[in-house]
matplotlib code that plots the C-alpha trace (Angstrom):
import matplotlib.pyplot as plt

x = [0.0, 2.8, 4.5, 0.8, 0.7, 4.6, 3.8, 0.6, 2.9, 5.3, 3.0, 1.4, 4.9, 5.7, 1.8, 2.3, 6.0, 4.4, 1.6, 4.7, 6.4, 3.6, 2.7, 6.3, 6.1, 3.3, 3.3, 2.9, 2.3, 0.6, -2.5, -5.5, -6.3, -9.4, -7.2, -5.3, -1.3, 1.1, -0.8, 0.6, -1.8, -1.6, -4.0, -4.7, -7.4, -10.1, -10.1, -11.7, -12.6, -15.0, -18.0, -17.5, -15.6, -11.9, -8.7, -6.4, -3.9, -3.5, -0.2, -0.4, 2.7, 2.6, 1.2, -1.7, -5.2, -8.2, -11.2, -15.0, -16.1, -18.4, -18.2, -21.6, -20.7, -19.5, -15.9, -13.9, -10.7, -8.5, -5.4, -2.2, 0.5, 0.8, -2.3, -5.2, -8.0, -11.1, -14.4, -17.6, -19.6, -19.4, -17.1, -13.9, -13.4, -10.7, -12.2, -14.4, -11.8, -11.4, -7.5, -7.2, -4.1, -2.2, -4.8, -7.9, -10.6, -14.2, -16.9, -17.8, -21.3, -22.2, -22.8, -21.8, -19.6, -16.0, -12.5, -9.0, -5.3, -2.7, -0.1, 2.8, 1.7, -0.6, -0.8, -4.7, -6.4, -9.8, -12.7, -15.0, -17.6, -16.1, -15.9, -13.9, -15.5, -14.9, -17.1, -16.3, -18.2, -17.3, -16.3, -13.1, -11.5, -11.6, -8.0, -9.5, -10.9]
y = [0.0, 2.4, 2.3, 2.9, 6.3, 7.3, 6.4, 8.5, 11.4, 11.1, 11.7, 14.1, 16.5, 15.5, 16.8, 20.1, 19.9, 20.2, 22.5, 25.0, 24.6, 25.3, 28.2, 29.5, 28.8, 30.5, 33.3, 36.5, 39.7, 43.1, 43.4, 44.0, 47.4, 47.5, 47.7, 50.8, 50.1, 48.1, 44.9, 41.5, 39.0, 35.1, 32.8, 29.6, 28.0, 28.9, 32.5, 35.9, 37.4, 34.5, 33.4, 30.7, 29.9, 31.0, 31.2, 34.3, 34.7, 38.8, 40.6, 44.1, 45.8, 47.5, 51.0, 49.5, 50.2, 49.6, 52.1, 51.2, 48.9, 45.7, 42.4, 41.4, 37.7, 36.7, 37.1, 34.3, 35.9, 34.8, 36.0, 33.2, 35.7, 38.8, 40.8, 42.7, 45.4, 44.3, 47.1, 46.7, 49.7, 52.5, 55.3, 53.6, 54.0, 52.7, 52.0, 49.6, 47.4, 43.8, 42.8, 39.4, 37.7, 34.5, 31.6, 33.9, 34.1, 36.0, 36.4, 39.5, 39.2, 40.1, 43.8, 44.6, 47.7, 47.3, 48.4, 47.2, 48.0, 46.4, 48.3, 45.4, 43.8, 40.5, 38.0, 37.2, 34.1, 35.2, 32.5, 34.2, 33.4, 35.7, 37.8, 39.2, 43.0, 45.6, 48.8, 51.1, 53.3, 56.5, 56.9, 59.4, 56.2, 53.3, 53.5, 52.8, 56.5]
z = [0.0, 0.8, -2.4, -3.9, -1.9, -3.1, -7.2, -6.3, -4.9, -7.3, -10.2, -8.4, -8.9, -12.1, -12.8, -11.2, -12.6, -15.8, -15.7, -13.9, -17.0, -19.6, -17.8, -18.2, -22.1, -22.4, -25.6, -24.7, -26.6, -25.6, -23.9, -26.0, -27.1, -25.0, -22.1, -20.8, -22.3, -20.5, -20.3, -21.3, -22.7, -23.3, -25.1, -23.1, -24.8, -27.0, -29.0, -27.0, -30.6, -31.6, -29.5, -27.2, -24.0, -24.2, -20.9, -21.1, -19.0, -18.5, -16.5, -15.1, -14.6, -11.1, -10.5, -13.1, -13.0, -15.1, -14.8, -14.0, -16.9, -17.8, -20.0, -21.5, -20.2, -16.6, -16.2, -13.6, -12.6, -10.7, -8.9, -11.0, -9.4, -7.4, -5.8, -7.4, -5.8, -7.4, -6.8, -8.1, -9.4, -11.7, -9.8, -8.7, -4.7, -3.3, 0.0, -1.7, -3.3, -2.0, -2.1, -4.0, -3.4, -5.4, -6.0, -4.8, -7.4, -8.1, -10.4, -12.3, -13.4, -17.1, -17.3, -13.8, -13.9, -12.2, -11.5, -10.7, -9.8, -8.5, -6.9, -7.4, -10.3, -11.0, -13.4, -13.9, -15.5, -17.0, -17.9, -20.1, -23.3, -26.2, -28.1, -25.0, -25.3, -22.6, -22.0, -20.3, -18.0, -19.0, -22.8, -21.9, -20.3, -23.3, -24.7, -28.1, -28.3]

ax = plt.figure().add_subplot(projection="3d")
ax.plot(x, y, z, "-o")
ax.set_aspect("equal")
plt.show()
């Protein structure tokens, strides 16, 4: 039974071995021009320009902050490296920010105006149905413009 349990453990590091050394190969390029400059982005599966389910992998340089905006899906994010301040609603208050840390995650519904910064830096994973679109609150803040 005990050697069971160690070939259990052992491929149990060689698994998160691996998945450590994908993320690290991962390709990144800049951020998406939805998003204020400075971002890295990285396809993980799927495409966030065509409709359906798609995992990006986002990194925010510290001192980074995104203004009050919404997705018209849900949008999972959660916290791969570093810390984010996540608020809801559509004036950013800092007081209102909940500090996500490394492997914390939450839910931004569809359409539910938010806001974030990170004042070290993070490295997000985002589960989303595409396209990936972001609207912002007010139109002096999209990038785009």
């Amino acid at each position: 039974m005990s050697r069971l349990v160690l070939v259990g453990v052992v491929a149990l590091l060689a698994g998160s071995a691996a998945q450590t050394g994908a993320r690290s190969a991962l390709d990144w390029g800049p951020g998406p021009p939805s998003l204020p400059r400075g971002a890295k982005l990285a396809i993980i599966s799927g495409n966030p320009n065509q409709p359906g389910p798609f995992a990006i992998q986002l990194r925010f340089p510290a001192g980074y902050e995104v203004p009050p905006h919404s997705h018209p899906t849900d949008e999972h994010v959660t916290v791969i490296d570093g810390v984010l301040s996540l608020g809801m609603g559509s004036v950013a208050h800092r007081s209102n920010m909940k500090v996500l840390g490394k492997g914390r995650s939450t839910i931004a519904p569809a359409n539910m105006a938010h806001y974030a910064s990170t004042t070290q830096g993070a490295t997000l994973l985002i589960r989303a149905n595409g396209p990936f679109q972001v609207n912002y609150v007010n139109r002096k803040d999209d990038p785009r413009l």
